[in-house]
C-alpha positions in Angstrom: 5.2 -13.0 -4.3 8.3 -13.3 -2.0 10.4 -10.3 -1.1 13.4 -9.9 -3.1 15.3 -8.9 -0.4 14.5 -11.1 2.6 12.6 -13.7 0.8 9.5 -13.4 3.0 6.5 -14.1 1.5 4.8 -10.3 1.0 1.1 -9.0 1.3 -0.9 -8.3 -1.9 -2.6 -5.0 -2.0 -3.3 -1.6 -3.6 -1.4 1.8 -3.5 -4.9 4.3 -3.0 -5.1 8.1 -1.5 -7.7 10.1 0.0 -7.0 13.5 0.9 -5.4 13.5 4.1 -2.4 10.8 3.1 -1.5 11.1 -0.2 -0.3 7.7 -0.4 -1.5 4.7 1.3 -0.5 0.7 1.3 -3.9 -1.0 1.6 -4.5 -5.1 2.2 -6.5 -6.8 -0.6 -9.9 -7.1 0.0 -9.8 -4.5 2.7 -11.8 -1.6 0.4 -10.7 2.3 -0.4 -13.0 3.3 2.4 -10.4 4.4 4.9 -10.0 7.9 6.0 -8.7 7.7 9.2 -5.1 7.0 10.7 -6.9 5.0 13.1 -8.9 3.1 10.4 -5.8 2.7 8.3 -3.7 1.0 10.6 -6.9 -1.2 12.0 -7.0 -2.5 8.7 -3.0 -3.3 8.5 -2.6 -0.7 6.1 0.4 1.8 5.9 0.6 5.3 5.4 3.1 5.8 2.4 3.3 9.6 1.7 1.8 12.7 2.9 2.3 13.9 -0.3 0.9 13.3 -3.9 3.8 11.4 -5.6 2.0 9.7 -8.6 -1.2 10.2 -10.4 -2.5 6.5 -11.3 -5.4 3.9 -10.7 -4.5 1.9 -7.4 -2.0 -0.6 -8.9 -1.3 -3.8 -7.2 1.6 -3.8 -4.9 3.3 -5.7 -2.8 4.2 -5.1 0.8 7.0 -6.6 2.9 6.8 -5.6 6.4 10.1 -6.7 7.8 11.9 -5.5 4.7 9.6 -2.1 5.0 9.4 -2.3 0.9 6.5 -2.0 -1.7 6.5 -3.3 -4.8 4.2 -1.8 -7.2 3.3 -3.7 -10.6 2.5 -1.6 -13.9 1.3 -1.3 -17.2 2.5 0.5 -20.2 
C-alpha cells in the first residue's frame, strides 16, 4: 500500500497492546511478544499511545515512517 500522503510505499503490520504502552505499531511477522521499549523499537516497531484508545483485535495497519501515519483497516 503506498502512503496517501507522500506516496511511499508503507510497512504492513498490526496495532497490539500490552500493559505498559497501550498502543503499539508492530511489523508483520514480528509476533505480540514485545514488552519492552527496548524490544519494541529492536523490532522497528512504534510506540502509539500510552493510553488505551480502542478496544479491538490487532487490525492490520499500515505504517509510513516519513509521513509518521498509520493506517488501520476495519471490519463492520
Amino acid at each position: 500500500m503506498n502512503c496517501p500522503y507522500c506516496n511511499k510505499e508503507m510497512e504492513k503490520g498490526y496495532i497490539s497492546d500490552n500493559r505498559r504502552y497501550k498502543m503499539l505499531w508492530l511489523p508483520e511477522g514480528t509476533g505480540f511478544f514485545l514488552r519492552t521499549e527496548k524490544n519494541i523499537k529492536k523490532h522497528n516497531g512504534m510506540i502509539i499511545s500510552k493510553s488505551h484508545l480502542l478496544e479491538w483485535d490487532n487490525p492490520v495497519a499500515y505504517a509510513c515512517r516519513i509521513c509518521k501515519k498509520v493506517i488501520i483497516e476495519y471490519e463492520d
